[in-house]
N, C-alpha and C positions, 0 to 999 in steps of 0.2 A: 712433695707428693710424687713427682717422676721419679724420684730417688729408690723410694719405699718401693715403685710400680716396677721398676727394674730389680729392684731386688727381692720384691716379691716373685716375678715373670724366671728370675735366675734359680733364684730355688725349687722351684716349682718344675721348671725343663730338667734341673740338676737329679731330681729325683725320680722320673720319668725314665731319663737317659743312661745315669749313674749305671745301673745294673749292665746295660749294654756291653759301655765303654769296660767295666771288669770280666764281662761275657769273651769282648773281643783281642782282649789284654792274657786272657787266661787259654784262649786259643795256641799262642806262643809259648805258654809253661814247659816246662823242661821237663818238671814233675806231674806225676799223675794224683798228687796230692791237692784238692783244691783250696787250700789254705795258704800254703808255704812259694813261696814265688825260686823254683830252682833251674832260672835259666832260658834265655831265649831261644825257641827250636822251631822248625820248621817242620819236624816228628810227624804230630799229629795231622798235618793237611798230606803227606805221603800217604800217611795208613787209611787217613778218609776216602782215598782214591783208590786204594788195594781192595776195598774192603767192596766185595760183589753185591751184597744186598744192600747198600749205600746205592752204590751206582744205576744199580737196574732200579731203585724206586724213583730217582733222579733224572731217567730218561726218561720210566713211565710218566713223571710230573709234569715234564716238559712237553712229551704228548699231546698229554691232557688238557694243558693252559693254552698252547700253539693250537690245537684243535678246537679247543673252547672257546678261544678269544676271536680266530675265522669266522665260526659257526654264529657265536655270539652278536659279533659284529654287522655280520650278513643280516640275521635277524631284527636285529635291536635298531639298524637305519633302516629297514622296511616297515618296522612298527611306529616309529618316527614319526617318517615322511606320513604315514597314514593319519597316527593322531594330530598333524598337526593341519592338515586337511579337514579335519571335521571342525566343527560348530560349537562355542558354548558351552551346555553342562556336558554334555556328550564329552567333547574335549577335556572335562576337568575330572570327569569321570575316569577315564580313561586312563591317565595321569593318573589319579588316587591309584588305581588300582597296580599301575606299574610301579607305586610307591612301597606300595604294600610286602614285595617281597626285602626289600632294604631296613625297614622298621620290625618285620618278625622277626623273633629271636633265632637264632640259627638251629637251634636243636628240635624247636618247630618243625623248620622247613627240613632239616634231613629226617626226621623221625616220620613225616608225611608221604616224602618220596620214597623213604624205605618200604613205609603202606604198600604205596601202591605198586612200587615194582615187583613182591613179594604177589601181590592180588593178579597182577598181570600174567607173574611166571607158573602161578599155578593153576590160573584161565588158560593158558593159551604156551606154556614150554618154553616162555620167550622172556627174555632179561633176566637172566639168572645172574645175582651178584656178582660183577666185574668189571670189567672195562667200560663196559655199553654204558651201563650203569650209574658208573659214575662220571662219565661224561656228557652223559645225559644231567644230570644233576648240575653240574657247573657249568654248561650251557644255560642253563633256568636261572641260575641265582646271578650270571652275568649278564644278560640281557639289557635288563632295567638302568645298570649303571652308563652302558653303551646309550639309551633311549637317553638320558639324562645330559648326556655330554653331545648329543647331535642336536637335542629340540633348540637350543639356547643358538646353533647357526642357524635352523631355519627361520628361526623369528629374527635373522638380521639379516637375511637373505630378500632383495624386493622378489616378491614372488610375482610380478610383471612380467621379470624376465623368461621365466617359462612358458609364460601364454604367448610371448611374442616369438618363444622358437616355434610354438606349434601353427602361430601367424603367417610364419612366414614356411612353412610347407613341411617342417622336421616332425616326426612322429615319435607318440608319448615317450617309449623307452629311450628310442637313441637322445630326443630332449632331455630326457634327464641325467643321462649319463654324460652329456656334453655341455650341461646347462646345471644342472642341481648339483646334481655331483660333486664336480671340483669347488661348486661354493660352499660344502659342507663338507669338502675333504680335513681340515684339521678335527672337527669335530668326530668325525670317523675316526682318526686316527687317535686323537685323546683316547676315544672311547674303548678300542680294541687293547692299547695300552693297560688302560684302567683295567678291561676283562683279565687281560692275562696276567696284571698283578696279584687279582682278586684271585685267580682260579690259583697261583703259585703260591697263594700263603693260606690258602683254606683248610680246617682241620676237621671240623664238626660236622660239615654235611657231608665232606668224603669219609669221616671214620665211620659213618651209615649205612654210608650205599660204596663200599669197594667193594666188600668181599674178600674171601682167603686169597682169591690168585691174583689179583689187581690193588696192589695198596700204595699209595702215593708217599713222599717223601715224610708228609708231618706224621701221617698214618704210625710209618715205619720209624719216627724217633720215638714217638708215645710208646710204641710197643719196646724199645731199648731202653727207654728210662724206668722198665720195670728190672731190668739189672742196675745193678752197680754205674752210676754212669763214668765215662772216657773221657777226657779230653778232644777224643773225634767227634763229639756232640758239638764243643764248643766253638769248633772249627769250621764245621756243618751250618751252625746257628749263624757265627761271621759271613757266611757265603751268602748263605738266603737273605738277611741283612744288607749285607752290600748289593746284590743282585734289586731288592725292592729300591733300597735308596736312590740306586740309578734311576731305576724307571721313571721314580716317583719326581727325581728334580727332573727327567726328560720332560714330564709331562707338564710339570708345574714351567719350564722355561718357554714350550711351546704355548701355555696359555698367554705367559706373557708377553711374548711375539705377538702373536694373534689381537690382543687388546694394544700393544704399538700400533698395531698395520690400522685399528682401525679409527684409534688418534689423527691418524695422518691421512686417512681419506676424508674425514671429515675438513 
């Protein structure tokens, strides 16, 4: 049975993965043919860099996740700290409802916020499909994954220790930032990771809400894969690829850190 489970588990990754590894193999093509294997080149990662409207959608990305994943972050340990402060259903309530945007389908939630910033700009002259817009939008759809990666330290956090700074004469905020705080700093820190994963590989609710003068990096390959496509696509695709995998074993090695540390205080 472990035989079959691995070798079920192996094909099942094989085919998941497969495309990838041909996605990141074909990056190196010599030829622009994607059939015929002519040649290892380093061609196509030059011209991905030359190439202006690659790059400016590339900074705007970075922007947006870097701003998104602050703003996110800020937010998302404030709604936290709050929910986990409250009581019972209130508390579960609360929780369902931060759940709520993780479970909607994605085209939902950008088709909603397209609604409403469209209703906003034409009440009031303000948020006109762009920047605003859509960093607005990935602040919202980041939030929840940040609440989700902080609530889980403060229920391992003795919340004694708080009431004993304010005990002993320290006052709510500097308490928390010198007491709460550093005990729910990884979880902070999971969680902005997670945002700015999330906000660097989104396609659906930013191809909603950019707009013509604002469009993010997936934006701008969807709109190229209406020509012919490059070999700069697949070169592009390797980056973004390697760039999440980082994050993603940074985050998963700090979770395991953090479940060491707390082996060994026990």
């Amino acid at each position: 049975m472990k035989t079959l489970s691995r070798i079920y588990n192996f094909l099942i990754f094989g085919f998941l993965y497969a495309p990838i590894v041909v996605l990141i193999a074909y990056s190196f093509n010599d030829s622009k043919n994607r059939v015929e294997w002519g040649g290892f080149t380093f061609d196509w990662y030059k011209e991905l860099f030359n190439n202006e409207l690659i790059i400016d959608s590339l900074w705007l990305t970075l922007q947006i996740a870097v701003l998104a994943a602050v703003v996110a972050t800020v937010i998302g340990t404030m709604a936290a700290v709050g929910i986990y402060s409250m009581n019972g259903r209130l508390k579960t309530l609360m929780m369902g409802i931060n759940n709520i945007p993780m479970v909607n389908p994605e085209i939902v939630t950008g088709i909603s916020m397209m609604l409403m910033f469209v209703a906003i700009y034409r009440a009031t002259g303000l948020l006109q499909p762009g920047f605003a817009t859509l960093l607005i939008s990935h602040i919202t759809f980041c939030i929840p994954y940040v609440v989700l990666q902080v609530m889980p330290k403060l229920r391992q956090m003795n919340r004694h220790t708080y009431e004993a700074a304010l005990d002993l004469g320290c006052r709510p905020f500097p308490a928390f930032f010198k007491v709460v705080l550093p005990e729910i700093m990884p979880g902070v820190i999971t969680g902005a990771m997670m945002a700015f994963t999330m906000s660097l590989d989104d396609f659906v609710i930013s191809y909603f809400n950019s707009g013509a003068s604002a469009q993010n990096l997936s934006v701008t390959i969807y709109s190229m894969t209406k020509k012919p496509v490059t070999p700069e696509i697949n070169a592009l695709s390797t980056l973004l690829f390697g760039t999440v995998l980082i994050l993603l074993v940074a985050v998963n090695v700090r979770q395991v850190r953090d479940l060491n540390k707390q082996k060994e205080r026990r």
